[in-house]
Backbone as JSON, one array per atom type, in Angstrom:
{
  "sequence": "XXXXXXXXXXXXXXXXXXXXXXXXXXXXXXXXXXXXXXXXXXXXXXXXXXXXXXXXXXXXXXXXXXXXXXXXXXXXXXXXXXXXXXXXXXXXXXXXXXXXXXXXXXXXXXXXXXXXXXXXXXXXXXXXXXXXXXXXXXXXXXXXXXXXXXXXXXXXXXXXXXXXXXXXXXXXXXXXXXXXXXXXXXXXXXXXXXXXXXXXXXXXXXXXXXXXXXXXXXXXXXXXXXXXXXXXXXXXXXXXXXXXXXXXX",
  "N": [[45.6, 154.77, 126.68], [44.71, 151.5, 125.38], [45.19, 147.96, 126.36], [45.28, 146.84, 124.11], [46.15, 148.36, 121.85], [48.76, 149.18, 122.55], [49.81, 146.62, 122.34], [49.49, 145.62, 119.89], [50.92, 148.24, 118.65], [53.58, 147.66, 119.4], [53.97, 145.28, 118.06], [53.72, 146.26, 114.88], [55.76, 148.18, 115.43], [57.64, 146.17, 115.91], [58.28, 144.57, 113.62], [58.71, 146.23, 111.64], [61.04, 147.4, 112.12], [63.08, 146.4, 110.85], [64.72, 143.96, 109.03], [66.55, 140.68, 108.51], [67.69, 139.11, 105.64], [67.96, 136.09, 104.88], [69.08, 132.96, 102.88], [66.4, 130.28, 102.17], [67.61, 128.03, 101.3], [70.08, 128.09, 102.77], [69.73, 127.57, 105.11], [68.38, 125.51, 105.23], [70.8, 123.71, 104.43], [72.95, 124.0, 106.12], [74.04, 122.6, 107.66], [75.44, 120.27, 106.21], [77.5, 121.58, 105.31], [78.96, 121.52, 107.0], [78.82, 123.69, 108.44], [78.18, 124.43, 112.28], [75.7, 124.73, 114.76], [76.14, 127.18, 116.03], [78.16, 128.28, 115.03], [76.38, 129.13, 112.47], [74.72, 130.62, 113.65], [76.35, 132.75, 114.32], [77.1, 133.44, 111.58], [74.58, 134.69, 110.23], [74.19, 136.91, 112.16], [76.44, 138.23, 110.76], [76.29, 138.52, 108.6], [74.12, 140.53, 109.13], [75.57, 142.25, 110.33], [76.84, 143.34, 107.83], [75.38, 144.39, 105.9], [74.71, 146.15, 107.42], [75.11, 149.85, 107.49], [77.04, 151.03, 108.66], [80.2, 149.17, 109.95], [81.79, 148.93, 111.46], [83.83, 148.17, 114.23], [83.09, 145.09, 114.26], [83.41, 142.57, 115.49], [83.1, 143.06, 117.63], [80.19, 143.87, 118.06], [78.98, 141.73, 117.65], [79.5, 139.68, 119.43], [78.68, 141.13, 121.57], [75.91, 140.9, 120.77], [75.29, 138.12, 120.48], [76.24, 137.5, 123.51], [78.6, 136.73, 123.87], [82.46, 136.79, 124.28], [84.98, 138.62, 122.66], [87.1, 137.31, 121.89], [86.09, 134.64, 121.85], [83.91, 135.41, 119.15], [86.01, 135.78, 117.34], [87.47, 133.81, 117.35], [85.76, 131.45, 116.33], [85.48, 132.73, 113.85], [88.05, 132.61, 112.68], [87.52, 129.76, 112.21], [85.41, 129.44, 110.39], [86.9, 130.8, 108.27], [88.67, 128.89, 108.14], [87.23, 126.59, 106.68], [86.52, 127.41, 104.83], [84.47, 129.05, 104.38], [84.56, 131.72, 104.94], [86.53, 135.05, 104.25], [88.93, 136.84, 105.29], [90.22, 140.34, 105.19], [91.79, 143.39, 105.64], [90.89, 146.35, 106.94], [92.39, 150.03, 106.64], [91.82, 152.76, 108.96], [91.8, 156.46, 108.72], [90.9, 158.39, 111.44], [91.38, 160.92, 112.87], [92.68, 158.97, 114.69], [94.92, 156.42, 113.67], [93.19, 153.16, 112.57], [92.22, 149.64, 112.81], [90.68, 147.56, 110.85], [89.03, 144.73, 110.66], [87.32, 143.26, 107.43], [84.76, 141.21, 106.49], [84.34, 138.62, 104.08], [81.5, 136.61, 101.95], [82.04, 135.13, 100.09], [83.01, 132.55, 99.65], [81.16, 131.18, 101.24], [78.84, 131.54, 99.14], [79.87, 129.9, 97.14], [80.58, 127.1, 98.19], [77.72, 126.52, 98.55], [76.22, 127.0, 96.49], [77.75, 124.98, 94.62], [77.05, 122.94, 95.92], [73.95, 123.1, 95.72], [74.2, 122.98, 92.76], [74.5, 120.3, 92.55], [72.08, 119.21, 93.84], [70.09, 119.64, 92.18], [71.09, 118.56, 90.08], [70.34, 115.68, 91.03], [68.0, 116.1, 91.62], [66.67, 116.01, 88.96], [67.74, 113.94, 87.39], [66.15, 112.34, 88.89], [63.89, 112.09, 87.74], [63.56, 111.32, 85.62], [62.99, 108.67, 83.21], [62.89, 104.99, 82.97], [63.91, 103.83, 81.6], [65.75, 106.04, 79.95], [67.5, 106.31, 81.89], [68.14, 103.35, 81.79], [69.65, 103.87, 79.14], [71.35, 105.95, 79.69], [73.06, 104.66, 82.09], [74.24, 102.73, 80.73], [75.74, 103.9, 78.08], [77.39, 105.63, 79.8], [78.6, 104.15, 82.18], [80.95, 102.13, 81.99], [82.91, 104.15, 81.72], [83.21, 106.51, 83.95], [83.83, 104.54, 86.27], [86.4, 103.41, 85.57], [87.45, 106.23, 85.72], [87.11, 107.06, 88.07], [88.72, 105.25, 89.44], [91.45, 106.41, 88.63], [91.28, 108.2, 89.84], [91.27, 107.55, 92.86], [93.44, 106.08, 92.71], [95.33, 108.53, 92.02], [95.01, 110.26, 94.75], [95.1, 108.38, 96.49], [93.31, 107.6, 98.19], [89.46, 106.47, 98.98], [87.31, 107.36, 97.13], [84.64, 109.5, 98.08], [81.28, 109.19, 97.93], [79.64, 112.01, 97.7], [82.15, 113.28, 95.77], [82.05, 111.33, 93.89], [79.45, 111.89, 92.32], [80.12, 114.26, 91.61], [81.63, 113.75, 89.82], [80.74, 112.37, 87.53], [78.91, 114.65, 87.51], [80.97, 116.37, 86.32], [81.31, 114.96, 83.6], [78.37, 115.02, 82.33], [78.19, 117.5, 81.74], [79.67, 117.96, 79.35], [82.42, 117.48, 79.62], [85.38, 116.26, 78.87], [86.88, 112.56, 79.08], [89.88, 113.1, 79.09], [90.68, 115.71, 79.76], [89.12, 115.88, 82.33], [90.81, 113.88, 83.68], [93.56, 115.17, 83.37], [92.92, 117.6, 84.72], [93.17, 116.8, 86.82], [95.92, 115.32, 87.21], [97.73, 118.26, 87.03], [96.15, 119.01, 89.58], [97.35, 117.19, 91.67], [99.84, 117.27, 91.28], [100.26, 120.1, 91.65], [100.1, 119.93, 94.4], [97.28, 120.6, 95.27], [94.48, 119.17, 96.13], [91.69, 119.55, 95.87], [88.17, 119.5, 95.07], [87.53, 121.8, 94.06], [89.32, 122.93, 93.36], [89.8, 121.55, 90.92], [87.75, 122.1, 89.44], [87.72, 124.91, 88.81], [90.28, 124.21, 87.28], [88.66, 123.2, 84.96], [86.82, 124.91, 84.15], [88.02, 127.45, 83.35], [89.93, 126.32, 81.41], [87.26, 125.83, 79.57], [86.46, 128.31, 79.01], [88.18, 129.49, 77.44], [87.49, 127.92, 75.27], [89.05, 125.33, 75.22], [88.72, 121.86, 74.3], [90.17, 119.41, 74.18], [93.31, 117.51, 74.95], [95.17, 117.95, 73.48], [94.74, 120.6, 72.95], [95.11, 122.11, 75.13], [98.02, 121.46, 75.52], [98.92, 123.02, 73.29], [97.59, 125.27, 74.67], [99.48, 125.62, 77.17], [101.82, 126.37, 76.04], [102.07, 128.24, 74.17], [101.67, 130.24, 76.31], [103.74, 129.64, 77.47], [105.83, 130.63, 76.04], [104.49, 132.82, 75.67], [105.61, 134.08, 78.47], [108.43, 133.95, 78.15], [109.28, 135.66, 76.2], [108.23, 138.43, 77.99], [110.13, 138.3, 79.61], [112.02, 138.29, 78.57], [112.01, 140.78, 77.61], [111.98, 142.45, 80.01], [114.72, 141.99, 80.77], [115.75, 144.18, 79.34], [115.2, 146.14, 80.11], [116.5, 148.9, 81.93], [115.82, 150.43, 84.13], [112.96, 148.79, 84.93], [109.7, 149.31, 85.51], [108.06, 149.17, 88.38], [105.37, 148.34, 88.79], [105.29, 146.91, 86.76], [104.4, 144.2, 86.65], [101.7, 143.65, 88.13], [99.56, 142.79, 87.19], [99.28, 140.02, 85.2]],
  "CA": [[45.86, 153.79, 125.61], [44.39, 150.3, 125.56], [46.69, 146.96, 126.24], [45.35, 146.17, 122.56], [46.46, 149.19, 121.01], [50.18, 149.12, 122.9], [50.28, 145.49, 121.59], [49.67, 146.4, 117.91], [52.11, 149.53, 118.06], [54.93, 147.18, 119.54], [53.84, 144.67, 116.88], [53.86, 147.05, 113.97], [56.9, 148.39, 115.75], [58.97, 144.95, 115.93], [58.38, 143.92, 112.4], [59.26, 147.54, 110.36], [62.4, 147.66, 112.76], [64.41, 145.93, 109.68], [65.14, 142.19, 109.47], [68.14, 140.0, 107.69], [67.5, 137.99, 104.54], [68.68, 134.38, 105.39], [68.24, 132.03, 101.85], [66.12, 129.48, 102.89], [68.39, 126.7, 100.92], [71.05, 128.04, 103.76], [69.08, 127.23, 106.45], [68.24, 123.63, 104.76], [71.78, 122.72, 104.16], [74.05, 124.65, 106.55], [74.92, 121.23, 108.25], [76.0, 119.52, 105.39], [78.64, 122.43, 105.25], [79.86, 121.31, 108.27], [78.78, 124.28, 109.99], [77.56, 124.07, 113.39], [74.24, 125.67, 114.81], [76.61, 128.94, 116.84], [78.67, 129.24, 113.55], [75.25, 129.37, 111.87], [74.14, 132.15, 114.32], [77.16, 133.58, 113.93], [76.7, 133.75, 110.19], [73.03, 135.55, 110.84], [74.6, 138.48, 113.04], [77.95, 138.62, 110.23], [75.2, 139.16, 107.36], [73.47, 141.88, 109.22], [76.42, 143.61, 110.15], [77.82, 143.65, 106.37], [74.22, 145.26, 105.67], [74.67, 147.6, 108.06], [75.74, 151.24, 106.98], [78.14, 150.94, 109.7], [80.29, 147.82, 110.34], [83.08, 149.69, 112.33], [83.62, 147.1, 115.55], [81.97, 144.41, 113.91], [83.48, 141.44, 116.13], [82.52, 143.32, 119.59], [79.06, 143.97, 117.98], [78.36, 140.4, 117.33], [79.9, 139.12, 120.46], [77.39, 141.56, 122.13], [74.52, 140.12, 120.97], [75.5, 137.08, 121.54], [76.57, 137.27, 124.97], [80.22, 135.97, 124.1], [83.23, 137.8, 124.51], [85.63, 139.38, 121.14], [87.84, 136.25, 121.52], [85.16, 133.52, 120.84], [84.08, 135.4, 118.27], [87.2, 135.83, 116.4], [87.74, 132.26, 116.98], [84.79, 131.14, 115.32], [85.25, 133.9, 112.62], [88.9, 131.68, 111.93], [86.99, 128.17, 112.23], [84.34, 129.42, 109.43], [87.29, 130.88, 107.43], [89.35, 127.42, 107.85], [86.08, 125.84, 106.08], [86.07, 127.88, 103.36], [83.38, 129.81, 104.63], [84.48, 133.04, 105.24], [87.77, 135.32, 103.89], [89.01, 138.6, 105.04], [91.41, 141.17, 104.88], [92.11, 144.71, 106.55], [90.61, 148.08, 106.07], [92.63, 151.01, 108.13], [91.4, 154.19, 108.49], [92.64, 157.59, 109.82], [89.57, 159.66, 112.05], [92.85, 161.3, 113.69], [94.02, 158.32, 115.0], [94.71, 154.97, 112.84], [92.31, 152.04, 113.19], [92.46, 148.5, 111.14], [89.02, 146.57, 111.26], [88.63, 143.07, 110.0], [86.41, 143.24, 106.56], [84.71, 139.48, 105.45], [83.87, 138.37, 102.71], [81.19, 135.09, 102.54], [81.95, 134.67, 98.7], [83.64, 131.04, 99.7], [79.15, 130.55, 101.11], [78.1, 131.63, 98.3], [80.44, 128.94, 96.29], [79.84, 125.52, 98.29], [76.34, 126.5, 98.36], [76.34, 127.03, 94.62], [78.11, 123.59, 94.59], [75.51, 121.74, 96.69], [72.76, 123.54, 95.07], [74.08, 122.07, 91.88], [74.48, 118.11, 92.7], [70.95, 118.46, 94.12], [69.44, 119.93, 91.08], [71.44, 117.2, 89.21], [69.87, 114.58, 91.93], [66.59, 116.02, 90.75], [67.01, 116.08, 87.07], [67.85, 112.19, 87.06], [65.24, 111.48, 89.11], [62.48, 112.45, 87.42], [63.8, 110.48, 84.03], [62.35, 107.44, 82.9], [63.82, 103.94, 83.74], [64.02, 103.59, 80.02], [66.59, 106.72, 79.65], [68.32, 105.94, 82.62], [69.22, 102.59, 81.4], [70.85, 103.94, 78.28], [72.44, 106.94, 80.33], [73.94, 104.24, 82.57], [74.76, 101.49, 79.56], [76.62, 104.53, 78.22], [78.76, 106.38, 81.07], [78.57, 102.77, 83.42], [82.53, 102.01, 82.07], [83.67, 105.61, 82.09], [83.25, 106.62, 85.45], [84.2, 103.67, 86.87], [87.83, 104.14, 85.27], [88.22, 107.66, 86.1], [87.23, 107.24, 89.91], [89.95, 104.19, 89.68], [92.58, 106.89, 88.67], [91.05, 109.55, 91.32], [91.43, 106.97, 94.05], [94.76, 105.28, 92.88], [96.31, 109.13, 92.43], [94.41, 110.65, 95.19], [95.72, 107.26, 97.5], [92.16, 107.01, 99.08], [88.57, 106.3, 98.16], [86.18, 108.56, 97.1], [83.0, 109.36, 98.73], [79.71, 109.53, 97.53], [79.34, 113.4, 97.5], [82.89, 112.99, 95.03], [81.99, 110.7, 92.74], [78.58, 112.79, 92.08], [80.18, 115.32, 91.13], [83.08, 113.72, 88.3], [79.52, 112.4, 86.78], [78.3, 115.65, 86.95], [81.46, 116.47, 85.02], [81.33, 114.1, 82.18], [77.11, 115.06, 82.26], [78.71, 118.6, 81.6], [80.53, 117.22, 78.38], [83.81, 118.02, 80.18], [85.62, 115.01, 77.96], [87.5, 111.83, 80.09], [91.0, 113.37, 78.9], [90.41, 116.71, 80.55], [88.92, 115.5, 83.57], [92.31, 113.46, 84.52], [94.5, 115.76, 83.01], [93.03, 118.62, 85.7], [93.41, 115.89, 87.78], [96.7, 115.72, 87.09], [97.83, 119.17, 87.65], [96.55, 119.16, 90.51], [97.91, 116.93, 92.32], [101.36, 117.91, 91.02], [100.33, 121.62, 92.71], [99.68, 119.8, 95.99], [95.82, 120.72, 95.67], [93.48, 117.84, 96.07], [90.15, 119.33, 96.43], [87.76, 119.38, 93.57], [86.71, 123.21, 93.9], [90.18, 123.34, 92.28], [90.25, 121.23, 89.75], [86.65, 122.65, 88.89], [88.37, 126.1, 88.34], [90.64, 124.3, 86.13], [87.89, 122.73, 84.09], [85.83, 126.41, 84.03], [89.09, 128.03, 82.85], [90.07, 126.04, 80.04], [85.99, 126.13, 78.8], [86.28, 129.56, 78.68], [89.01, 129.66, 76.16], [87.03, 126.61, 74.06], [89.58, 124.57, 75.35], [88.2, 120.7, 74.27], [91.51, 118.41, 73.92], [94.38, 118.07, 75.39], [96.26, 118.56, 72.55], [94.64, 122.11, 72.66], [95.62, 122.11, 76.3], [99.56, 121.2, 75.41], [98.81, 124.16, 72.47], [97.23, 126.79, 75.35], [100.41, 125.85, 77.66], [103.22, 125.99, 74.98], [101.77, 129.44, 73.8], [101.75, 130.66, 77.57], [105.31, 129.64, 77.76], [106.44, 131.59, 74.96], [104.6, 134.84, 76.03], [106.6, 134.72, 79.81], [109.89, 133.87, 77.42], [109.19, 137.01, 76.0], [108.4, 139.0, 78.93], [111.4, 137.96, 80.59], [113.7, 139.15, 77.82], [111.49, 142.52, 77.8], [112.41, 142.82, 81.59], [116.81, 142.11, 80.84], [116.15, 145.09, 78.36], [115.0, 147.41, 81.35], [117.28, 149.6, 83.26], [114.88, 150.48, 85.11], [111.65, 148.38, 84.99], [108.22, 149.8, 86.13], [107.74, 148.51, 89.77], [104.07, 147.86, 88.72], [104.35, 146.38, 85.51], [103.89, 142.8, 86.87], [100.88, 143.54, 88.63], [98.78, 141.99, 86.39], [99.42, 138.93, 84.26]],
  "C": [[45.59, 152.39, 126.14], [45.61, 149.15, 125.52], [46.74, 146.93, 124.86], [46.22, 146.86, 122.0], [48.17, 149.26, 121.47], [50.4, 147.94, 122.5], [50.8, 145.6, 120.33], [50.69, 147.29, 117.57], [53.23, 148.44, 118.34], [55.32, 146.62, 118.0], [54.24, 145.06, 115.46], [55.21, 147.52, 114.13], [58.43, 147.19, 115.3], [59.06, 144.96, 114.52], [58.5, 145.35, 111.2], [60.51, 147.39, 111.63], [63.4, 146.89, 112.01], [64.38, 144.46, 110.38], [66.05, 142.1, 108.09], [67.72, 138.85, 107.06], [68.11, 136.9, 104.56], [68.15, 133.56, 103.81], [67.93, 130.76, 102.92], [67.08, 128.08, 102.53], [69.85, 126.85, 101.69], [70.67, 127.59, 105.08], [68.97, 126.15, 106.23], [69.63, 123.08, 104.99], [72.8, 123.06, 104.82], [75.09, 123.5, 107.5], [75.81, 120.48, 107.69], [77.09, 120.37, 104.69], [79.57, 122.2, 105.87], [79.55, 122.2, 109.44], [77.66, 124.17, 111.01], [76.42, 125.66, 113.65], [75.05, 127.26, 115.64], [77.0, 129.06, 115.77], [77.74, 129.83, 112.39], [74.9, 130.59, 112.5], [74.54, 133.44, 114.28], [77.09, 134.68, 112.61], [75.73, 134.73, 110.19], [74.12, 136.99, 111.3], [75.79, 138.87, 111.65], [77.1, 139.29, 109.01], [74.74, 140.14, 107.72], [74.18, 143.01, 109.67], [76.8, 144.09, 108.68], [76.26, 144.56, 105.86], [74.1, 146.18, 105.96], [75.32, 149.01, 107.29], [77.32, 151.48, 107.49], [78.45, 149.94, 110.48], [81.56, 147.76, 110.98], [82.63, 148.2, 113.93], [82.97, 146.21, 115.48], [82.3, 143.2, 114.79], [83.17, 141.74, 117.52], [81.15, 143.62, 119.31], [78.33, 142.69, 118.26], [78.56, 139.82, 118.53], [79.15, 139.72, 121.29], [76.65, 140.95, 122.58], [74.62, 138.96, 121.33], [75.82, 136.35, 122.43], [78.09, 136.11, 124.65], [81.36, 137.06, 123.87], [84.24, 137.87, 123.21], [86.37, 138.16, 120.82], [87.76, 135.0, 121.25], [84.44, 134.23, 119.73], [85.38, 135.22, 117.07], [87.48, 134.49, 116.4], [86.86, 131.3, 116.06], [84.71, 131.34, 113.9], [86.89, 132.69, 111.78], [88.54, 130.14, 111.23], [86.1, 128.38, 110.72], [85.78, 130.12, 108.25], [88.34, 129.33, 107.2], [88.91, 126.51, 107.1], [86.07, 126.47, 104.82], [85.49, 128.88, 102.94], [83.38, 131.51, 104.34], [86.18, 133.35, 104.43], [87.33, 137.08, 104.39], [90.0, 139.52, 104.9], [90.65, 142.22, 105.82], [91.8, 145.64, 106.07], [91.35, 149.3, 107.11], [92.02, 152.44, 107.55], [91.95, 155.49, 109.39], [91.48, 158.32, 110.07], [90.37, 160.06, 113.13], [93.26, 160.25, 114.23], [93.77, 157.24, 113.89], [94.02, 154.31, 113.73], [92.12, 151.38, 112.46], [91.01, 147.63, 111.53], [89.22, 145.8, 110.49], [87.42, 143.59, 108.64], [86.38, 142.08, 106.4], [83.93, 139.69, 104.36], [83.17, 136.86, 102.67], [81.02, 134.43, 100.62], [81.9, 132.57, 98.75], [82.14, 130.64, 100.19], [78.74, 130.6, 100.65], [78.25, 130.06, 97.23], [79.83, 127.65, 96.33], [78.1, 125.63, 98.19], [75.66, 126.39, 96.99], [76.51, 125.23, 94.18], [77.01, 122.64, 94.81], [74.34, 122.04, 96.32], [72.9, 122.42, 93.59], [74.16, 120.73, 91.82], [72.83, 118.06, 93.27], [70.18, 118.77, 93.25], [69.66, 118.9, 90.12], [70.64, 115.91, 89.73], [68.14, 114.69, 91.36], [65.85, 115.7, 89.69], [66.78, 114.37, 86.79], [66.47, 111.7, 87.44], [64.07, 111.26, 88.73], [62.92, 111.56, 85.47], [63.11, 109.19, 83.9], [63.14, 106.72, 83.11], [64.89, 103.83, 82.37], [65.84, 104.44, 79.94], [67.45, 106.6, 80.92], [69.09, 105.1, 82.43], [70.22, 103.15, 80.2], [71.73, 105.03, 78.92], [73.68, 105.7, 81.12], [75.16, 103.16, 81.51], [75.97, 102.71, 78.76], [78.06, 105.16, 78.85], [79.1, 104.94, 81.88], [80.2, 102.93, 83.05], [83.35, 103.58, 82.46], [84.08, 106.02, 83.17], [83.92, 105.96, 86.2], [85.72, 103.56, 86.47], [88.52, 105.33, 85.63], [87.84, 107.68, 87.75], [88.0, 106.0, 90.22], [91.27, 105.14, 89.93], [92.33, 107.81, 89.99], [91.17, 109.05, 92.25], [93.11, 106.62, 93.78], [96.04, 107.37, 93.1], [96.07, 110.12, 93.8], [95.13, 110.0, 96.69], [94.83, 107.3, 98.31], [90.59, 106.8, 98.45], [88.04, 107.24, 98.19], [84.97, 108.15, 97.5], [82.1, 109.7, 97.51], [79.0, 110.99, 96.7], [80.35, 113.49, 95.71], [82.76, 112.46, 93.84], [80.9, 111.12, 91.88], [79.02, 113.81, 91.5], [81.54, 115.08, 89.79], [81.46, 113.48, 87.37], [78.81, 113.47, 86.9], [79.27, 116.56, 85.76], [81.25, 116.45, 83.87], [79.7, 114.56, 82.04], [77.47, 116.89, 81.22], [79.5, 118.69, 80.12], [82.12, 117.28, 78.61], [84.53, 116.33, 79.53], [86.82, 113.98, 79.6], [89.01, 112.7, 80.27], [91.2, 114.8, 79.56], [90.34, 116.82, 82.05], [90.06, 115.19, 84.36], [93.72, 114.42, 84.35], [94.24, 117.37, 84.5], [93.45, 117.77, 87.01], [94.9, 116.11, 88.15], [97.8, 116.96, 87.52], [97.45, 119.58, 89.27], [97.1, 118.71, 91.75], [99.69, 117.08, 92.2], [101.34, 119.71, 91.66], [100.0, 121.36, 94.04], [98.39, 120.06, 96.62], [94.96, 120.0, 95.23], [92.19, 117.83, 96.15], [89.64, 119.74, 95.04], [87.11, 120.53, 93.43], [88.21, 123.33, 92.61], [90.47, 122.94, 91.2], [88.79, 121.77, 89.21], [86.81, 123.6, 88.45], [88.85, 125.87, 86.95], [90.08, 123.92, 84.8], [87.42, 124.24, 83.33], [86.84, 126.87, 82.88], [88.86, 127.99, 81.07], [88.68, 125.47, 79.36], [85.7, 127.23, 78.35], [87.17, 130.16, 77.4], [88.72, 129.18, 75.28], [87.97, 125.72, 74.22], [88.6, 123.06, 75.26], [88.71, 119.76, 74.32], [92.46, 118.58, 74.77], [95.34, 118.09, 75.04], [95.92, 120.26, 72.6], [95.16, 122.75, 74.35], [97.32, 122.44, 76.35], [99.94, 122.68, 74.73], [98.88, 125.52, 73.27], [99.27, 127.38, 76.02], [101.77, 126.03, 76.74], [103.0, 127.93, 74.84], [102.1, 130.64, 75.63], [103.31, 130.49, 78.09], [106.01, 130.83, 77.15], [106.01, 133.06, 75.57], [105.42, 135.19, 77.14], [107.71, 134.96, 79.34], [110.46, 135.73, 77.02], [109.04, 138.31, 76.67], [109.14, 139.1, 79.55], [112.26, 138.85, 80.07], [113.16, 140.72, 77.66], [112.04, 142.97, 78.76], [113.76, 142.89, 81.58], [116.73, 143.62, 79.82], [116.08, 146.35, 79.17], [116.06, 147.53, 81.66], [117.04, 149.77, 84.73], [113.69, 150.35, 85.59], [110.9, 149.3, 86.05], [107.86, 148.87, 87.71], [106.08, 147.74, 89.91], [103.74, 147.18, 87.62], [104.19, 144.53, 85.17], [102.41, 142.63, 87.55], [99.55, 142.34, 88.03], [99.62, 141.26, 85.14], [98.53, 138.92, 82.93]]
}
């Protein structure tokens, strides 16, 4: 057999030996996530284990390949779920003896990526407008904004960035009305959660019901009172309530 021909078979060889779908708009923006180029690598090996058939020992696999030992991975694996990045939970299994393996989940990469996908699609959108429709977009929204990132700083108690304020004007672009906007606002800083994935939830939410006011807001929560009222006094009528019949709301 010729060198050529042992080249070509490797060749042919390397590239059918399976490879791991990376989006390229993760590779563009994985910085502006925060994460760093090992948690990035990391990422890479965590995707092609979850692909795998078999993802039994998945933090001594990865730590393998990349020549680090089970306890910098796992540390990493916390750092990317501290970000957002990652979430997991426990699978045990019995093959005569018990054994609990880590399962992740990279829903929370799918999200900010989703996120940052959409402000730069919005970044696109504008830019390609005429000066013309720009001025009346801004002669329009110009006061708006500028009021509601007054209240988001004054209840917030710092300024907003750049990325932040991009995204209440992608709100209001959204027709999400001013009274809505502060009112999720609102809530959440009375639940102690200040980041705007959550008040974006609560926007989603109450769109999904046709919520548009926040008289229909006062309406949803009033009605939502009444049904727990009622559940409650269902539950003093038990003897012996159902152990499962709170599971779901």
């Amino acid at each position: 057999m010729t060198k050529n021909n042992v080249y070509g078979g490797f060749s042919q060889a390397l590239f059918f030996s399976g490879s791991v779908s990376i989006p390229k708009f993760l590779l563009d923006h994985y910085a502006e996530l925060g994460i760093s180029d090992r948690e990035m690598m990391l990422l890479i090996h965590l995707i092609a284990e979850l692909n795998a058939e078999n993802s039994d020992r998945l933090e001594e696999n990865i730590g393998r390949k990349m020549g680090i030992n089970i306890s910098e991975v796992k540390e990493i694996l916390v750092d990317l779920q501290s970000k957002g990045i990652l979430s997991s939970s426990q699978e045990i299994f019995n093959r005569n003896k018990i054994s609990v393996n880590n399962k992740y989940d990279i829903t929370g990469l799918i999200d900010q990526l989703f996120e940052l996908w959409g402000i730069s699609q919005f970044k696109q959108i504008t830019a390609v407008k005429s000066d013309d429709f720009n001025k009346n977009v801004n002669s329009s929204k110009a006061n708006p904004p500028m009021e509601i990132i007054e209240v988001f700083e004054r209840e917030l108690g710092r300024p907003l960035s750049e990325f932040e304020c991009e995204h209440i004007e992608k709100w209001l672009i959204a027709s999400y009305s001013e009274e809505l906007i502060l009112e999720a606002l609102r809530r959440g800083v009375s639940a102690g959660i200040r980041n705007f994935r959550y008040l974006d939830s609560i926007l989603r939410e109450w769109e999904k019901k046709g919520i548009k006011t926040l008289l229909e807001v006062k309406a949803e929560d009033e009605n939502f009172q009444s049904r727990q009222k009622k559940k409650d006094r269902g539950k003093k009528k038990n003897v012996s309530p159902n152990k499962y019949d709170d599971i779901y709301l």
